[in-house]
Chimera marker file (.cmm) of the C-alpha trace (Angstrom):
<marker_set name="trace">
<marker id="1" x="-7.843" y="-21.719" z="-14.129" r="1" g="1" b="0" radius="0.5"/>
<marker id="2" x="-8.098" y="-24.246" z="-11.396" r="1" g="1" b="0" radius="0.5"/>
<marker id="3" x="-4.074" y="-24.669" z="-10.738" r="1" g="1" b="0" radius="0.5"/>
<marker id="4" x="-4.060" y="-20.470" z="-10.513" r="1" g="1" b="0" radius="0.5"/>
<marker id="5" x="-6.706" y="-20.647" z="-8.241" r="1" g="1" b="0" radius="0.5"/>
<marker id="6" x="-4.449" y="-23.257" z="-5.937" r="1" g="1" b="0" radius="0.5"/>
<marker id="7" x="-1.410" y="-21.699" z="-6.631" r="1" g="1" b="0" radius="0.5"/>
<marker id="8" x="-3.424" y="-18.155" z="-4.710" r="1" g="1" b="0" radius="0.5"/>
<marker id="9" x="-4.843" y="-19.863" z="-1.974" r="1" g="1" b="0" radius="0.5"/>
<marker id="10" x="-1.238" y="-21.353" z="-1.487" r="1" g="1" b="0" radius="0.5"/>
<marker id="11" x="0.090" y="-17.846" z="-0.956" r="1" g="1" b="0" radius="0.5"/>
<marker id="12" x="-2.101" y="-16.870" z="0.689" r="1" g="1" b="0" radius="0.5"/>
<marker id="13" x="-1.813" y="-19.456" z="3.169" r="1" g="1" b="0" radius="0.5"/>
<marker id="14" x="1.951" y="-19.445" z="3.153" r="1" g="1" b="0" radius="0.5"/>
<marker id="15" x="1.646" y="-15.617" z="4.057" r="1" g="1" b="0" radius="0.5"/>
<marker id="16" x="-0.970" y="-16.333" z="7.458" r="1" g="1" b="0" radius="0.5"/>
<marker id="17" x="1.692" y="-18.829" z="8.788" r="1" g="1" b="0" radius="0.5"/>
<marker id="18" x="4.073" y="-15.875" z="9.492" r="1" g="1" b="0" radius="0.5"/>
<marker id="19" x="1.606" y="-14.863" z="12.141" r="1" g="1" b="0" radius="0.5"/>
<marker id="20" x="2.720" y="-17.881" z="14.306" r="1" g="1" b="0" radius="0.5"/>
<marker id="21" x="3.654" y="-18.591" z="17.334" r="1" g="1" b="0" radius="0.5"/>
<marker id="22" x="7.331" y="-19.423" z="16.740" r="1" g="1" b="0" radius="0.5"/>
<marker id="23" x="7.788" y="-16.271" z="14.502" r="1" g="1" b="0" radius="0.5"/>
<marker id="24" x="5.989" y="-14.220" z="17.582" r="1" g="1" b="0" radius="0.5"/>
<marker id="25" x="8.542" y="-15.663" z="19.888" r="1" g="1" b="0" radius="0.5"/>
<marker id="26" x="11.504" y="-14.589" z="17.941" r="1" g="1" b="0" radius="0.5"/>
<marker id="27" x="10.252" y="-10.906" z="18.507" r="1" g="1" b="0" radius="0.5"/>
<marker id="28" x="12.746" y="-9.052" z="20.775" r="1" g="1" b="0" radius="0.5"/>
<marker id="29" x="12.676" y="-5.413" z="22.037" r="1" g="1" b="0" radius="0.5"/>
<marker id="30" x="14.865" y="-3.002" z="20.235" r="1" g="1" b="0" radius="0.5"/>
<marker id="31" x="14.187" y="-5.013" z="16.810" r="1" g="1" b="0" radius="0.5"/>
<marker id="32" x="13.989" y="-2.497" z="13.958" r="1" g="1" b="0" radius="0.5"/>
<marker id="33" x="11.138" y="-2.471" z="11.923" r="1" g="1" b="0" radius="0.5"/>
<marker id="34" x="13.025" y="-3.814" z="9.266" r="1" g="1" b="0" radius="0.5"/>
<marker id="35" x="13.944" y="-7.166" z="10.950" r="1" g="1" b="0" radius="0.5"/>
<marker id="36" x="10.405" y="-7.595" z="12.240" r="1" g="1" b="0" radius="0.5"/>
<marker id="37" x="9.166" y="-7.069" z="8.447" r="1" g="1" b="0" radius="0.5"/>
<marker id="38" x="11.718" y="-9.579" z="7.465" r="1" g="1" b="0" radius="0.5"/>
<marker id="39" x="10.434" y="-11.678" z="10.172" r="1" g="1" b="0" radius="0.5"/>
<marker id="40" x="6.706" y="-11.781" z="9.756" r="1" g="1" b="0" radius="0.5"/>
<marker id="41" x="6.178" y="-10.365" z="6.409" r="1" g="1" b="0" radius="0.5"/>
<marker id="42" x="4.080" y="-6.714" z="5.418" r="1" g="1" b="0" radius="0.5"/>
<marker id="43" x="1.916" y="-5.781" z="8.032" r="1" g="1" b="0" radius="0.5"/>
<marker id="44" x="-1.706" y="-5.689" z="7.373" r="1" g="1" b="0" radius="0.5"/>
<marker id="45" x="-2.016" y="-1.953" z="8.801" r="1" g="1" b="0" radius="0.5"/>
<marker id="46" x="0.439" y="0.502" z="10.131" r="1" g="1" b="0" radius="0.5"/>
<marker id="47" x="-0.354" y="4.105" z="12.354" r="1" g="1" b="0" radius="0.5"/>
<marker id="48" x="1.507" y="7.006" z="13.334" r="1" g="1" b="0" radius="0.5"/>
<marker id="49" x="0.727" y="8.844" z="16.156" r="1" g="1" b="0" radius="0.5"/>
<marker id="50" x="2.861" y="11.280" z="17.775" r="1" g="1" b="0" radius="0.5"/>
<marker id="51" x="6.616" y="9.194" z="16.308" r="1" g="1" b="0" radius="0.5"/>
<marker id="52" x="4.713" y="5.719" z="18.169" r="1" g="1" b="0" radius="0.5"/>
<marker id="53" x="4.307" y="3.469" z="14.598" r="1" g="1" b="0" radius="0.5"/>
<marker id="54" x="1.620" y="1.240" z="15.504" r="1" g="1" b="0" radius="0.5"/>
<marker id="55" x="1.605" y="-2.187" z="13.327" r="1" g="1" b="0" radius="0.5"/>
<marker id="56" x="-0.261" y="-4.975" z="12.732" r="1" g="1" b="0" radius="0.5"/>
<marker id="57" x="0.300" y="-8.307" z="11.164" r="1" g="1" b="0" radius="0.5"/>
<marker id="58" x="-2.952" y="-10.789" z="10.499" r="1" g="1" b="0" radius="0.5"/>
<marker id="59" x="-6.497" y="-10.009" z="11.133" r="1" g="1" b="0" radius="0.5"/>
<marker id="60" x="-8.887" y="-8.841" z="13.657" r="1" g="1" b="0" radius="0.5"/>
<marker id="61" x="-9.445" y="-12.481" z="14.881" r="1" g="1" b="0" radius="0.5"/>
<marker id="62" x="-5.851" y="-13.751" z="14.591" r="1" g="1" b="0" radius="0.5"/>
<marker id="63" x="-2.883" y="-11.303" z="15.032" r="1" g="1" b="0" radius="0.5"/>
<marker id="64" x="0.167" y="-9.554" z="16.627" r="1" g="1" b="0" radius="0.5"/>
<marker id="65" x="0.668" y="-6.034" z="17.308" r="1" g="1" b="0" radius="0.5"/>
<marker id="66" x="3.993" y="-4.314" z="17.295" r="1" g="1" b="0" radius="0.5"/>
<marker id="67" x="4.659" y="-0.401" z="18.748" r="1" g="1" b="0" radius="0.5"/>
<marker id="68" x="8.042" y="1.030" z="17.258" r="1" g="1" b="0" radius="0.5"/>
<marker id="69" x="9.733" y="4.370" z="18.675" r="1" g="1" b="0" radius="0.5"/>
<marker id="70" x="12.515" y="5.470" z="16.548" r="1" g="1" b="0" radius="0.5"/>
<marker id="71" x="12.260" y="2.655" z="14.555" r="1" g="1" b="0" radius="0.5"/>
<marker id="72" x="12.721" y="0.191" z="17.144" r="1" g="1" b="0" radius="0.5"/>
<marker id="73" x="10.055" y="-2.499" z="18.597" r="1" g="1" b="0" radius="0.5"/>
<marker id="74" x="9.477" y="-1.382" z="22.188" r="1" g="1" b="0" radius="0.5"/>
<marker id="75" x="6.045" y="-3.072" z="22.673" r="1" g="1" b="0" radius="0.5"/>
<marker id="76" x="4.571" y="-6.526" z="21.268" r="1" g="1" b="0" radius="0.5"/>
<marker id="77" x="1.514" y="-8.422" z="22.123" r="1" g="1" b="0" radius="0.5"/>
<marker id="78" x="-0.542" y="-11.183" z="19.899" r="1" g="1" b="0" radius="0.5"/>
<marker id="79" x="-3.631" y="-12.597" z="20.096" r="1" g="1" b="0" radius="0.5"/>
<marker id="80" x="-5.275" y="-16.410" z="19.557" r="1" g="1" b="0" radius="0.5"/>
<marker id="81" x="-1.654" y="-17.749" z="17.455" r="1" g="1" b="0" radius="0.5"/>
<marker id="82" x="-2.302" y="-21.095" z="19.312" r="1" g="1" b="0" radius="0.5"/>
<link id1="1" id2="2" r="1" g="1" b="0" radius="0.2"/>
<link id1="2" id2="3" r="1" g="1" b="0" radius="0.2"/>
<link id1="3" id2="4" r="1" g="1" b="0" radius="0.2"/>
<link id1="4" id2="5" r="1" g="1" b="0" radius="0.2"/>
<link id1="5" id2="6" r="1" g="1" b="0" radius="0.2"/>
<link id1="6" id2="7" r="1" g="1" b="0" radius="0.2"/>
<link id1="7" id2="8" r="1" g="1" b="0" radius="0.2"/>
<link id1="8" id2="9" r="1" g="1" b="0" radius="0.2"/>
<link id1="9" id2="10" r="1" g="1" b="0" radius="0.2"/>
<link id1="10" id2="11" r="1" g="1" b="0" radius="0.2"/>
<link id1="11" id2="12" r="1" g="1" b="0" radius="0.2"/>
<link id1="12" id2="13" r="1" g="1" b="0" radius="0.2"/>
<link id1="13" id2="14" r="1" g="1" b="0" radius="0.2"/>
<link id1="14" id2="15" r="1" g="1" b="0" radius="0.2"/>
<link id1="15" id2="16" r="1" g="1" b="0" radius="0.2"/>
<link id1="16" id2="17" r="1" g="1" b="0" radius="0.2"/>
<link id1="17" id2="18" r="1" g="1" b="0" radius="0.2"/>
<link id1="18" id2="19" r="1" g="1" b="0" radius="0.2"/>
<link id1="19" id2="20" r="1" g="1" b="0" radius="0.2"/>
<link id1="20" id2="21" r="1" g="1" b="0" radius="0.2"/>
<link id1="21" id2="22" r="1" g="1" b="0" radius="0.2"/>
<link id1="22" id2="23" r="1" g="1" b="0" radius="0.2"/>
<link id1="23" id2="24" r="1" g="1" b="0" radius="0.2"/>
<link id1="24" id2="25" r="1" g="1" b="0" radius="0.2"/>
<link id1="25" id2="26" r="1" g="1" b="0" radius="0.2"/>
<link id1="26" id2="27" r="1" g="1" b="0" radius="0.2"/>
<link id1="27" id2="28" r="1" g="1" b="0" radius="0.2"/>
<link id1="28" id2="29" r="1" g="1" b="0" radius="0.2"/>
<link id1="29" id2="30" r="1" g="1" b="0" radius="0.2"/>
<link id1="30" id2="31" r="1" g="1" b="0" radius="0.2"/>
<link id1="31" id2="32" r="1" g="1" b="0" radius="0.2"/>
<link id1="32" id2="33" r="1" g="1" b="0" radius="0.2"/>
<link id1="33" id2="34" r="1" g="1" b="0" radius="0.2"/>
<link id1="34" id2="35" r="1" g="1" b="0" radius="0.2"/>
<link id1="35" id2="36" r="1" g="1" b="0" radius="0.2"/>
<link id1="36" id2="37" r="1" g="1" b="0" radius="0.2"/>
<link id1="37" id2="38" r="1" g="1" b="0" radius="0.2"/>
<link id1="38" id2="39" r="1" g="1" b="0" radius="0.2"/>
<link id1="39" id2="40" r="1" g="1" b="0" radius="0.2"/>
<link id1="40" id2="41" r="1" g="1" b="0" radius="0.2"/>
<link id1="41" id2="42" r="1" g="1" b="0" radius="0.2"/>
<link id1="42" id2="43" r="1" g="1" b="0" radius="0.2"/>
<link id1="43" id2="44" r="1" g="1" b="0" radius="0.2"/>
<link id1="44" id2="45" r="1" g="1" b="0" radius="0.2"/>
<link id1="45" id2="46" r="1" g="1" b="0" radius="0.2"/>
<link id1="46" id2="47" r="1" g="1" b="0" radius="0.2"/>
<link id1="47" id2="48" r="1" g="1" b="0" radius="0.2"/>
<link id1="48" id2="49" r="1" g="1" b="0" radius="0.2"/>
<link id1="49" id2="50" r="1" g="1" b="0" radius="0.2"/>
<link id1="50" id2="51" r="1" g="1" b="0" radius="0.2"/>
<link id1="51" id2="52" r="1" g="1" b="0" radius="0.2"/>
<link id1="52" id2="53" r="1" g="1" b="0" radius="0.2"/>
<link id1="53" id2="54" r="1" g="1" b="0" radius="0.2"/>
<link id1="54" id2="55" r="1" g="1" b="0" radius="0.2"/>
<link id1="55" id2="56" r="1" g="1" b="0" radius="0.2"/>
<link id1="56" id2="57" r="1" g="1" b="0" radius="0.2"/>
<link id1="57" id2="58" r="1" g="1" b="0" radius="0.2"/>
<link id1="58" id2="59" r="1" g="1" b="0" radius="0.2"/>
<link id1="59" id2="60" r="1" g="1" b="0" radius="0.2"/>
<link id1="60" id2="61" r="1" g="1" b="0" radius="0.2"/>
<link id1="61" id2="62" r="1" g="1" b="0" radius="0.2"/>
<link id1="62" id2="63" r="1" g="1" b="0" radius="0.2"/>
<link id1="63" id2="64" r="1" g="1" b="0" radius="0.2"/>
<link id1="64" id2="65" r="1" g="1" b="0" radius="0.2"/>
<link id1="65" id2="66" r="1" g="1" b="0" radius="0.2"/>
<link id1="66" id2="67" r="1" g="1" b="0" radius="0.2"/>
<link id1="67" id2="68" r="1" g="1" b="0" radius="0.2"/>
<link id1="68" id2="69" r="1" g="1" b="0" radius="0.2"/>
<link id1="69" id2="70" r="1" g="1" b="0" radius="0.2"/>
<link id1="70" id2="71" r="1" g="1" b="0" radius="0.2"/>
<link id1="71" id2="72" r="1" g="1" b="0" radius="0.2"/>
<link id1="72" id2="73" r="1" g="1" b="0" radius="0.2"/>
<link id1="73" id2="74" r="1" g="1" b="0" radius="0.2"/>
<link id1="74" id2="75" r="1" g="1" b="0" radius="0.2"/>
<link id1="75" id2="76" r="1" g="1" b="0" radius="0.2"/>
<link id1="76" id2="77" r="1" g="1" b="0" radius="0.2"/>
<link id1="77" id2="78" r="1" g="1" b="0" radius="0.2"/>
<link id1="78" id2="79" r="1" g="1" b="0" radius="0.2"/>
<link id1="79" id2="80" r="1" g="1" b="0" radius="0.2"/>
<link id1="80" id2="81" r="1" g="1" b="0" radius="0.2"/>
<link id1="81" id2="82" r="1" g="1" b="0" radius="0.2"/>
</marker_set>
C-alpha cells in the first residue's frame, strides 16, 4: 500500500515538472498542438471559442496558457514557473 502510494505521488510529480520553465521556453509560434502536447504533456483544460482552442497546462496558481488557430500555437503566456 505504501510503495503504490509513492509510486502516485511520483507521477504525479513527474507530470507538474512539464510545466517548467525550460519546457515553456521551447514553445514557438506556429507549433501544432500536437508538438506542444508532446512537449508539456495533456492539458489540464481546453476551450473552443469561435476556431481559437484555448489550453491550459498546470493549475490556477502555477501554469501556461496556449491559444491555437488552425491548429497552430499563435499565443503563449505562463505564470509563477520560477
Amino acid at each position: 500500500m505504501k510503495t503504490l502510494m509513492l509510486l502516485s505521488l511520483a507521477l504525479l510529480l513527474s507530470a507538474c515538472s512539464k510545466v517548467s520553465v525550460e519546457n515553456y521556453d521551447k514553445l514557438k509560434t506556429g507549433m501544432p498542438y500536437t508538438e506542444v502536447k508532446q512537449l508539456l504533456g495533456a492539458p489540464s483544460q481546453c476551450s473552443e471559442v469561435l476556431s481559437v482552442k484555448h489550453c491550459v497546462w498546470g493549475d490556477d496558481k502555477r501554469h501556461i496558457d496556449v491559444s491555437f488557430v488552425g491548429d497552430q500555437a499563435v499565443v503563449f503566456t505562463a505564470e509563477n514557473l520560477r
